[in-house]
MIKEKOL-199963 format. One record per residue (C-alpha): x, y, z; residue number from 0; chain. Coordinates in nm, 2 decimals. Example, Ala and Ser with C-alpha at 12.3 -4.5 7.8 and 13.67 -1.06 7.14 Angstrom:
<nodes>
        X        Y        Z   ronu   volo
     1.23    -0.45     0.78      0      A
     1.37    -0.11     0.71      1      A
</nodes>
This chain:
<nodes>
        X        Y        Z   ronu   volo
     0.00     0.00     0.00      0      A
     0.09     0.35    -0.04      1      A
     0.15     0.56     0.25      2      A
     0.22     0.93     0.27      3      A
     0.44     1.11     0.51      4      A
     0.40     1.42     0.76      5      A
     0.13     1.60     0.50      6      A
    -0.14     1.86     0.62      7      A
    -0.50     1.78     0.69      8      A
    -0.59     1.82     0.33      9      A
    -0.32     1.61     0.21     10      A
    -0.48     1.31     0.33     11      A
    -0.72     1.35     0.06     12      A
    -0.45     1.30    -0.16     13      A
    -0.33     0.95     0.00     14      A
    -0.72     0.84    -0.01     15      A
    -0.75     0.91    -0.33     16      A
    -0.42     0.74    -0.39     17      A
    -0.52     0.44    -0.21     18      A
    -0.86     0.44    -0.39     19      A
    -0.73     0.45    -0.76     20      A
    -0.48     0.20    -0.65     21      A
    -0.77    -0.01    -0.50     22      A
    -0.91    -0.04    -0.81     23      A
    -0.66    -0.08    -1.01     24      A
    -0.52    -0.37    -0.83     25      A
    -0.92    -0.50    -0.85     26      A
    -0.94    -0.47    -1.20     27      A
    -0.64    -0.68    -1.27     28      A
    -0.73    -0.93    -1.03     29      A
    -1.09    -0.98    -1.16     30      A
    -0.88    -1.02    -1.51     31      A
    -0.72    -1.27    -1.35     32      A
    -0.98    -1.48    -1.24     33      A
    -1.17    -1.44    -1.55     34      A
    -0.85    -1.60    -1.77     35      A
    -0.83    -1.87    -1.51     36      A
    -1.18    -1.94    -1.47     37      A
    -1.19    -1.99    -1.87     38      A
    -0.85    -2.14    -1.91     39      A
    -0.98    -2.42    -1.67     40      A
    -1.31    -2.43    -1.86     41      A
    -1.15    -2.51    -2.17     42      A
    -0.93    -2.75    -1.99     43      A
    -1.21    -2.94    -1.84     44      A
    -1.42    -2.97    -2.23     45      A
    -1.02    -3.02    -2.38     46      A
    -1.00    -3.35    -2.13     47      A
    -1.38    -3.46    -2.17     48      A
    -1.37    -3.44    -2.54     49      A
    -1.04    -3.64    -2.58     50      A
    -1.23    -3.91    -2.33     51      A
    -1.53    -3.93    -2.55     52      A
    -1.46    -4.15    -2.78     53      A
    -1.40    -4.55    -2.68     54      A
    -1.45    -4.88    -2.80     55      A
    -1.71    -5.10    -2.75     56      A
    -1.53    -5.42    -2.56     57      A
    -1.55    -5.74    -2.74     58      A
    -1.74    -5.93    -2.45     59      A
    -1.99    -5.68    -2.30     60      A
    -2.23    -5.66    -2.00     61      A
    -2.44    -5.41    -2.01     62      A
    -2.62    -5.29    -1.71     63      A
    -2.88    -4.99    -1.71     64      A
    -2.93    -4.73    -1.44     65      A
    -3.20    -4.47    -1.39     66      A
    -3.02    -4.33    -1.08     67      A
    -2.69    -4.18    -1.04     68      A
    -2.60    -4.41    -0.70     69      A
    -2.30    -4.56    -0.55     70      A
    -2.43    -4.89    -0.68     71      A
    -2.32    -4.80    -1.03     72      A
    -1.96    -4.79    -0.90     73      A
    -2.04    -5.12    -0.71     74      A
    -2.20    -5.26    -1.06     75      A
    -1.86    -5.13    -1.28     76      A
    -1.62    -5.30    -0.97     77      A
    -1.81    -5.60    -1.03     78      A
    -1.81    -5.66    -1.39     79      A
    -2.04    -5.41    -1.59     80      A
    -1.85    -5.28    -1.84     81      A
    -2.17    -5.12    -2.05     82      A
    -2.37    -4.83    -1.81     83      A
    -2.67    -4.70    -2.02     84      A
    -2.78    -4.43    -1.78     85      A
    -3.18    -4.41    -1.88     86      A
    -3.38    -4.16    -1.98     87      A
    -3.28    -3.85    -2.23     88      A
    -3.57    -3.72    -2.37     89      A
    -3.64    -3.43    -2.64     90      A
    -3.87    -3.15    -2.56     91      A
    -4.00    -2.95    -2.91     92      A
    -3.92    -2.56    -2.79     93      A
    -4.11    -2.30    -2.97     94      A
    -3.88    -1.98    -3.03     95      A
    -3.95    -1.67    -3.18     96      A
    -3.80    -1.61    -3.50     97      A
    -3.65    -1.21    -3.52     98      A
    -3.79    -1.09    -3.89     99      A
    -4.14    -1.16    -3.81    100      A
    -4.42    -1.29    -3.51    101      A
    -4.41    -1.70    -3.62    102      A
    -4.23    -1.90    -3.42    103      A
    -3.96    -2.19    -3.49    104      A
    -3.95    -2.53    -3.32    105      A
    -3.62    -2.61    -3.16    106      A
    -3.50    -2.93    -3.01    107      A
    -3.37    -2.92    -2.64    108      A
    -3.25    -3.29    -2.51    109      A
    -3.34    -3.29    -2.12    110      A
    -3.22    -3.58    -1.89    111      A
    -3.44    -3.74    -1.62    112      A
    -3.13    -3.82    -1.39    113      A
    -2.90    -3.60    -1.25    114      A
    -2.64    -3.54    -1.53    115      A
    -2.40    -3.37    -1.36    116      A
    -2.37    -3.63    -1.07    117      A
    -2.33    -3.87    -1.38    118      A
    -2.01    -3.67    -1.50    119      A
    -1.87    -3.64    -1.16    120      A
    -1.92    -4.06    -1.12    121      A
    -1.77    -4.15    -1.48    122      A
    -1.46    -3.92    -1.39    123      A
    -1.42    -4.13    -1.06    124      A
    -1.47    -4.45    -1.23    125      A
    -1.17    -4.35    -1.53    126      A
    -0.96    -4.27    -1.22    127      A
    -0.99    -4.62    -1.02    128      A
    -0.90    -4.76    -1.41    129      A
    -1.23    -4.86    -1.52    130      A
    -1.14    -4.62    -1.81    131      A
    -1.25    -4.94    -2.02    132      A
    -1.59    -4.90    -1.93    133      A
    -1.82    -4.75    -2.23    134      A
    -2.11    -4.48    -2.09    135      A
    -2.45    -4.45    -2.29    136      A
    -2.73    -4.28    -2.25    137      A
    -3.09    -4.42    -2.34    138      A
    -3.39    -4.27    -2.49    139      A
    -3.75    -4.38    -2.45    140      A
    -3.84    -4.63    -2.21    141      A
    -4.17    -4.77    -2.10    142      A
    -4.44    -4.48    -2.13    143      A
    -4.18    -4.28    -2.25    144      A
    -4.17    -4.04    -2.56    145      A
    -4.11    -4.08    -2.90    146      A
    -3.85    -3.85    -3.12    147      A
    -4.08    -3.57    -3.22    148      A
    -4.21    -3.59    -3.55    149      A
    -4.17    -3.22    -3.65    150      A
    -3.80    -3.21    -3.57    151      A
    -3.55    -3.29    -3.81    152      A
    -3.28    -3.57    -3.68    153      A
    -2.99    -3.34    -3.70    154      A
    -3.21    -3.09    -3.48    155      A
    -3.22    -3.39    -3.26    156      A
    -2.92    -3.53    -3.29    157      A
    -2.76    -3.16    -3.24    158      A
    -2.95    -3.12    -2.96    159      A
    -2.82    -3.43    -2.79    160      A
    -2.50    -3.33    -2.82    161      A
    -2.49    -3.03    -2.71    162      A
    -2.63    -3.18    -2.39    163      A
    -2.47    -3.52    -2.35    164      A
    -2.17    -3.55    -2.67    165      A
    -1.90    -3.43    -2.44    166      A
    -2.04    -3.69    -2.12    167      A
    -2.13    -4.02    -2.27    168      A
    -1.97    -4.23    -2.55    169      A
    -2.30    -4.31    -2.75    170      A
    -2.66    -4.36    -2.69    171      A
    -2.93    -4.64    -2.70    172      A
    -3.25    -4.70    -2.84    173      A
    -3.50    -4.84    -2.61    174      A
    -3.82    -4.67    -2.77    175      A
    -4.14    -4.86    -2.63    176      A
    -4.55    -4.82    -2.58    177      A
    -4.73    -4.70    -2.32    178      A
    -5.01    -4.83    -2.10    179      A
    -5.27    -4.63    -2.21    180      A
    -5.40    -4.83    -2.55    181      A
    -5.51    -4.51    -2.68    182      A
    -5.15    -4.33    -2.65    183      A
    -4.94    -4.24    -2.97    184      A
    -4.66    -4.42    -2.86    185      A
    -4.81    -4.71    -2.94    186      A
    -4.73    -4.65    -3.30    187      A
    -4.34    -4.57    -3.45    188      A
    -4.43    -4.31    -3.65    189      A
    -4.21    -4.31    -4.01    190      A
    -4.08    -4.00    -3.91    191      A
    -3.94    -4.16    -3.58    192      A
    -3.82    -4.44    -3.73    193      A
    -3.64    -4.24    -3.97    194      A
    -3.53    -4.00    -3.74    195      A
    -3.38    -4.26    -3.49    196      A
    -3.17    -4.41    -3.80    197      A
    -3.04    -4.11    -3.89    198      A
    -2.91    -3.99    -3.54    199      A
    -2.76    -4.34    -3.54    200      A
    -2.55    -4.25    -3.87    201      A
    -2.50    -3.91    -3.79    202      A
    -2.37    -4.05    -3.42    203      A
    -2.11    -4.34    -3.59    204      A
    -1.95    -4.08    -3.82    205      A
    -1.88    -3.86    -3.52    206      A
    -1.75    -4.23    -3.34    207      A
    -2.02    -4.27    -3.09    208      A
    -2.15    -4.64    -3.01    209      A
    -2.51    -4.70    -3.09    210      A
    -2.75    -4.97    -2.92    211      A
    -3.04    -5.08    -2.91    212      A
    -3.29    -5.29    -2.70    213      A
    -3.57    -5.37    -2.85    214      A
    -3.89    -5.64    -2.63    215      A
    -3.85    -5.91    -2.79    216      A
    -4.18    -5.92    -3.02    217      A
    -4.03    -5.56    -3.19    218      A
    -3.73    -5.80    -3.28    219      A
    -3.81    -6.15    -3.34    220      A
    -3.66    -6.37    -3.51    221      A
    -3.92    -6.63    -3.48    222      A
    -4.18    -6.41    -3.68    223      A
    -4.20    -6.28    -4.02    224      A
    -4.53    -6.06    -3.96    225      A
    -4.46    -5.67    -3.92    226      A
    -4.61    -5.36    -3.77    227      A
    -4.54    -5.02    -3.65    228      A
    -4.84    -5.08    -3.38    229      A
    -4.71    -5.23    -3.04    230      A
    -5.05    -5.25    -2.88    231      A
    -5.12    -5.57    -3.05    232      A
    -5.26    -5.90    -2.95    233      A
    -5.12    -6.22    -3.05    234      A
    -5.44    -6.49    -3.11    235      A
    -5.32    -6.83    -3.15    236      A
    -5.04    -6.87    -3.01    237      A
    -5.25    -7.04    -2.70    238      A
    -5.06    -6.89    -2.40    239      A
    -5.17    -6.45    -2.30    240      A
    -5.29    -6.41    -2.67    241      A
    -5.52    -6.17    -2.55    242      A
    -5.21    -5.96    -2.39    243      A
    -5.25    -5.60    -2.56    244      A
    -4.89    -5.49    -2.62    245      A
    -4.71    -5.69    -2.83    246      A
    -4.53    -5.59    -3.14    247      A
    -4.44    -5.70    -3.47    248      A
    -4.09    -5.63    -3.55    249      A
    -4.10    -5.26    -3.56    250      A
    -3.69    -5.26    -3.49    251      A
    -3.66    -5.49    -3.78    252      A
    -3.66    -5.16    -3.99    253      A
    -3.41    -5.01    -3.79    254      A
    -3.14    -5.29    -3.78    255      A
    -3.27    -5.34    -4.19    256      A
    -3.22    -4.97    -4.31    257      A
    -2.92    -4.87    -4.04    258      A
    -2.79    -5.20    -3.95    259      A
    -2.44    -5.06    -4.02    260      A
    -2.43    -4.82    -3.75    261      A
    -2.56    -5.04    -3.50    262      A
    -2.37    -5.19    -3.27    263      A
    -2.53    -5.38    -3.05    264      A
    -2.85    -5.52    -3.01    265      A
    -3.01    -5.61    -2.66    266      A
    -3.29    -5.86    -2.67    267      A
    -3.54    -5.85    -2.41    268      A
    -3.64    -6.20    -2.30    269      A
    -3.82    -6.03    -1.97    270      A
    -4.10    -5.88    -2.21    271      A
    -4.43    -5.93    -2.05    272      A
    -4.54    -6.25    -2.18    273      A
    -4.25    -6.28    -2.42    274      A
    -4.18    -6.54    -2.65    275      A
    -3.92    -6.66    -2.44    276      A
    -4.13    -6.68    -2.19    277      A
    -4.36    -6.88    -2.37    278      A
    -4.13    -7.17    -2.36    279      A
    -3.99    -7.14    -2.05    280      A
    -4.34    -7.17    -1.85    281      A
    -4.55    -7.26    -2.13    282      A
    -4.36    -7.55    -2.32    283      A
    -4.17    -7.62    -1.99    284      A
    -3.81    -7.57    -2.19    285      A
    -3.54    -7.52    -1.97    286      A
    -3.41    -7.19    -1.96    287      A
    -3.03    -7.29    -2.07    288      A
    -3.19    -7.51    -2.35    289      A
    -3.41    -7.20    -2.48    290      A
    -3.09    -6.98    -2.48    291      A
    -2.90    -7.18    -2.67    292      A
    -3.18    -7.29    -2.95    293      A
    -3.23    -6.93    -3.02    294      A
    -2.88    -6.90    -3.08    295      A
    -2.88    -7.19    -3.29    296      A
    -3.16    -7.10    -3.49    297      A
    -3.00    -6.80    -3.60    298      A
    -2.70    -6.91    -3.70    299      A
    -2.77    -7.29    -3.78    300      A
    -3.08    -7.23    -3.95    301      A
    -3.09    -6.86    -4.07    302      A
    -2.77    -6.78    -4.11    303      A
    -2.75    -6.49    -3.91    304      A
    -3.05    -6.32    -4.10    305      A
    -3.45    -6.37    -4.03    306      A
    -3.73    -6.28    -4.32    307      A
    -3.96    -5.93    -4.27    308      A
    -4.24    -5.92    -4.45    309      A
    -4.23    -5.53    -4.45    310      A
    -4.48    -5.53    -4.75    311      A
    -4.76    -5.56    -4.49    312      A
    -4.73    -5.18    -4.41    313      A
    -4.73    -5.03    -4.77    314      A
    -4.71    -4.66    -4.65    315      A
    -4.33    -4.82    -4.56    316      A
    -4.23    -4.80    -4.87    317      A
    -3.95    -5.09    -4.79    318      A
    -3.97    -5.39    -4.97    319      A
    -4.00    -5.76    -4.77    320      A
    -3.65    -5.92    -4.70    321      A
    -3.41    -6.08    -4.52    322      A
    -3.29    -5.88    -4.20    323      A
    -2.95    -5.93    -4.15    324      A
    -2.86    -6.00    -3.73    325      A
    -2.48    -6.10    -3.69    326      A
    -2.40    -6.27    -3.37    327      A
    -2.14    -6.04    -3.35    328      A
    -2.44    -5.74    -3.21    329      A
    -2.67    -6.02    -3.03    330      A
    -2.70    -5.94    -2.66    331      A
    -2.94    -6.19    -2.41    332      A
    -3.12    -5.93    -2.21    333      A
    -3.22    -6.03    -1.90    334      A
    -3.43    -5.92    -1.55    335      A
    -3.23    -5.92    -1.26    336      A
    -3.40    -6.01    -0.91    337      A
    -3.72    -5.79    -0.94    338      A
    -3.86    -6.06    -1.16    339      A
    -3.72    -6.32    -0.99    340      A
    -4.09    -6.48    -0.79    341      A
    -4.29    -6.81    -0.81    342      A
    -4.62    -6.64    -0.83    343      A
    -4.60    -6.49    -1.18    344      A
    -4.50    -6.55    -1.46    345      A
    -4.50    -6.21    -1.66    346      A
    -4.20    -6.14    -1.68    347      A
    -3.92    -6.42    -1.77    348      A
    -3.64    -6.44    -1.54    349      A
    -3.33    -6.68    -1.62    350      A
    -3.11    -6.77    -1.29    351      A
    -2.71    -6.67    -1.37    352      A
    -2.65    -7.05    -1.35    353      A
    -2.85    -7.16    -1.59    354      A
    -2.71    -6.85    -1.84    355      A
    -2.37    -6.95    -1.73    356      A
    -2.45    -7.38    -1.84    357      A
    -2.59    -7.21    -2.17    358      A
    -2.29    -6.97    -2.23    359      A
    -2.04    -7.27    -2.19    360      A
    -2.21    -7.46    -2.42    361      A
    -2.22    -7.18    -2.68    362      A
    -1.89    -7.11    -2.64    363      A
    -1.77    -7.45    -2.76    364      A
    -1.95    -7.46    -3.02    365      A
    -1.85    -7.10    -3.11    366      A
    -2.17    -6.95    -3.13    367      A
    -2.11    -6.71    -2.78    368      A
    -2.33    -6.39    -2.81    369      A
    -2.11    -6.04    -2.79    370      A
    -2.24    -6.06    -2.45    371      A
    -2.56    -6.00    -2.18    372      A
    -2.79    -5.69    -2.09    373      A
    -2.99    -5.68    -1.76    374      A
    -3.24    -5.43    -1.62    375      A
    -3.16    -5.26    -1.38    376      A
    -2.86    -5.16    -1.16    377      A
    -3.14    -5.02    -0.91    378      A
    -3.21    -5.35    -0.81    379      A
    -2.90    -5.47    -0.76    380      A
    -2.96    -5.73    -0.44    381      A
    -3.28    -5.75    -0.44    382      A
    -3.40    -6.09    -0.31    383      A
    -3.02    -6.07    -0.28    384      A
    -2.95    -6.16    -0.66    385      A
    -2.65    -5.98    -0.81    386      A
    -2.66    -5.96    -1.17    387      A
    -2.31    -5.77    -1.19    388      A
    -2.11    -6.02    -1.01    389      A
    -2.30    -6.36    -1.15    390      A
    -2.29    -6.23    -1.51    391      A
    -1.89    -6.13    -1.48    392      A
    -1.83    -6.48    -1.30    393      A
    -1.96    -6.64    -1.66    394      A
    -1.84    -6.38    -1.88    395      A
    -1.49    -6.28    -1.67    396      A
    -1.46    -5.98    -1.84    397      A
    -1.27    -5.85    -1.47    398      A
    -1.10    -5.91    -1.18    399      A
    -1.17    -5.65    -0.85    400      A
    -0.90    -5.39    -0.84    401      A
    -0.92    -5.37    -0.48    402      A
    -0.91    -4.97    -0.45    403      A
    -1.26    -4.92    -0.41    404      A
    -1.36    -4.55    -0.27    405      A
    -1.71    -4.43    -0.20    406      A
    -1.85    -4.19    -0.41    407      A
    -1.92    -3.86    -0.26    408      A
    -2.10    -3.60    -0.47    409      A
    -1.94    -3.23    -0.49    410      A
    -1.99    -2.93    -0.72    411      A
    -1.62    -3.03    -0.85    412      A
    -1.63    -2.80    -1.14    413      A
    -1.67    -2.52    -0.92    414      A
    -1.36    -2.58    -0.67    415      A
    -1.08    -2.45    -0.86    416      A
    -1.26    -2.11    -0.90    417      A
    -1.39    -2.09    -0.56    418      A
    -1.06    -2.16    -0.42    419      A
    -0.90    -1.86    -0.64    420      A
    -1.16    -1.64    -0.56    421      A
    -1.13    -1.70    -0.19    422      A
    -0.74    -1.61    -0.18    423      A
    -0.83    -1.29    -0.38    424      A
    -1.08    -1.19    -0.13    425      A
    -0.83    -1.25     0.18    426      A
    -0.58    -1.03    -0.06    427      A
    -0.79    -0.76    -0.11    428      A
    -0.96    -0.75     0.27    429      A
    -0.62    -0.74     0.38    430      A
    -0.53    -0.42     0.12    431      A
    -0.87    -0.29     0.26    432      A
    -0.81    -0.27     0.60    433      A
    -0.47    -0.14     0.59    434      A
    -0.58     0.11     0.40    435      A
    -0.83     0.23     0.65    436      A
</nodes>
């Protein structure tokens, strides 16, 4: 600080005003200060998330999906997932004004129904303990869930996405479904949403994102030739729920038709309500390892890794009936974990990890492995203490533990570096303050 020695009364106007000019100069620097650092480490932080975007999808996978940001995704990841498809993103149509005149312009916005930013914080501690392997999606639809808006273009959407999630996750997933009402328009793909969700998907492998999918199992079957776009449809004849109202007819037949080649996965849910697994299992009494490995068989045995669509049935389609190409290389079993696991019902299909395990070795020999397993969901990890995470890596062995497990504690970590600059600052310049009082 500057001082001033032995001056009359009025020259202490002259050191205040001294001390004032300097006070502010020495504020404006320092607020330049924290600006450049505050923007440096900004650019630092996108720098390291965009060089961690892009990753591989492993060749043996288990995929685990998670509608909750909770230290039970770290424990799922420790104990063998090496898939997370953190569910739901959703896209909202935004009416904005346009400038020349009064109409308005839709806009896509992509919103999250989990907290993103605890996902962030949770991927970044996960790369650190060296599960850098691990590939993070995130999934759009869901049961009840929306549909990609019609009116929006799919590089709206798929802009709109990333600018959201593209510098977070590594890809997305497609688990578009109906909804309970029978009346709801979910319960039809539109052809805009079809086409919409096969664009993102091209528009998403060119940039190197992963794309996934996980269709019930009547939207992909391999079993049935029939298609639809409706999946509120019952299924008379086949002598066991037929009058079940939300079945579908191979609506993601299109998608892995059309855009096969920038899928890269495809997660098959045997737990569908009354599925056609299910059907066999409790119905025709199959064992649960025998049914796994039949369906395997049957597409590669007996189809050769294709299944006929007749997509003539919907004319307004405009896409010719043909064989749907389904390389084992993308097949993933999908499975419930414990929630379906009960004696009383038989809804849902739920395969014990011993039984998967007796199938698994037995496709293995024979070479016909899938790429890997899905379950739903890492939310109900130990219930009716069943562990999907552990049992599946004990078959699969896609990893040891590392043994440097840490809890997960949740902190506004992009805020700390500026927070602690701006704290030293202010001890600075209450100190300049007061001794210049």
């Amino acid at each position: 600080m500057i001082t001033m020695n032995k001056v009359p009364v009025n020259g202490r106007r002259s050191s205040v005003k001294c001390s004032v000019g300097f006070f502010i100069v020495v504020v404006t620097l320092l607020c330049s200060c924290i600006f450049a650092f505050s923007m440096d480490n900004l650019h630092q932080r996108k720098d390291t998330t965009m060089t961690t975007r892009k990753r591989s999808l492993p060749e043996t996978i288990l995929v685990g999906y998670t509608t909750k940001c909770s230290e039970r995704v770290l424990q799922a990841v420790r104990e063998g997932v090496n898939v997370v498809i953190w569910s739901f993103v959703d896209i909202k149509n935004i009416a904005s004004k346009i400038e020349e005149d009064t109409s308005c312009a839709t806009k896509a916005k992509c919103v999250s129904s989990f907290d993103l930013f605890c996902a962030k914080q949770m991927i970044a501690q996960l790369d650190a303990e060296g599960y850098d392997d691990t590939v993070h999606l995130v999934s759009f639809g869901g049961w009840n869930g929306n549909h990609l808006p019609d009116e929006l273009s799919a590089d709206d959407i798929y802009e709109a996405w990333k600018d959201l999630a593209g510098d977070i996750f590594h890809g997305v997933d497609w688990d578009l479904e109906g909804h309970d009402r029978l009346d709801n328009p979910t319960n039809l793909f539109s052809i805009e949403c079809l086409e919409s969700m096969g664009r993102f998907s091209e528009l998403a492998k060119k940039d190197g994102f992963i794309v996934g999918m996980a269709p019930p199992q009547s939207y992909l079957d391999i079993e049935e030739s029939r298609f639809s776009r409706y999946v509120n449809l019952t299924d008379p004849g086949r002598g066991w729920h037929d009058d079940f109202h939300y079945f579908g007819q191979n609506v993601y037949a299109y998608l892995l038709s059309k855009y096969g080649d920038y899928i890269d996965f495809v997660s098959i849910q045997f737990y569908e309500s009354y599925s056609r697994a299910g059907l066999e299992v409790f119905n025709n009494h199959m064992a649960p390892e025998i049914y796994l490995q039949r369906y395997v068989d049957d597409l590669v045995s007996n189809k050769a890794e294709s299944f006929f669509v007749n997509f003539d049935q919907d004319p307004s389609l405009k896409y010719s009936s043909r064989a749907v190409s389904f390389p084992l290389s993308k097949l993933v079993f999908g499975f419930a974990n414990g929630w379906a696991a009960n004696d009383f019902d038989n809804k849902a299909c739920y395969f014990d990890p011993k039984k998967i395990g007796l199938a698994h070795d037995v496709l293995v020999t024979s070479k016909q492995a899938p790429r890997g397993f899905m379950f739903w969901v890492i939310d109900e990890e130990g219930t009716k203490d069943i562990y999907f995470s552990k049992a599946l890596n004990d078959v699969l062995k896609i990893r040891a533990p590392k043994g440097n497990d840490v809890l997960f504690e949740f902190e506004a970590t992009e805020k700390t570096d500026s927070i602690a600059v701006s704290n030293d600052i202010f001890v600075i310049l209450l100190s300049f303050m007061r001794n210049g009082a």
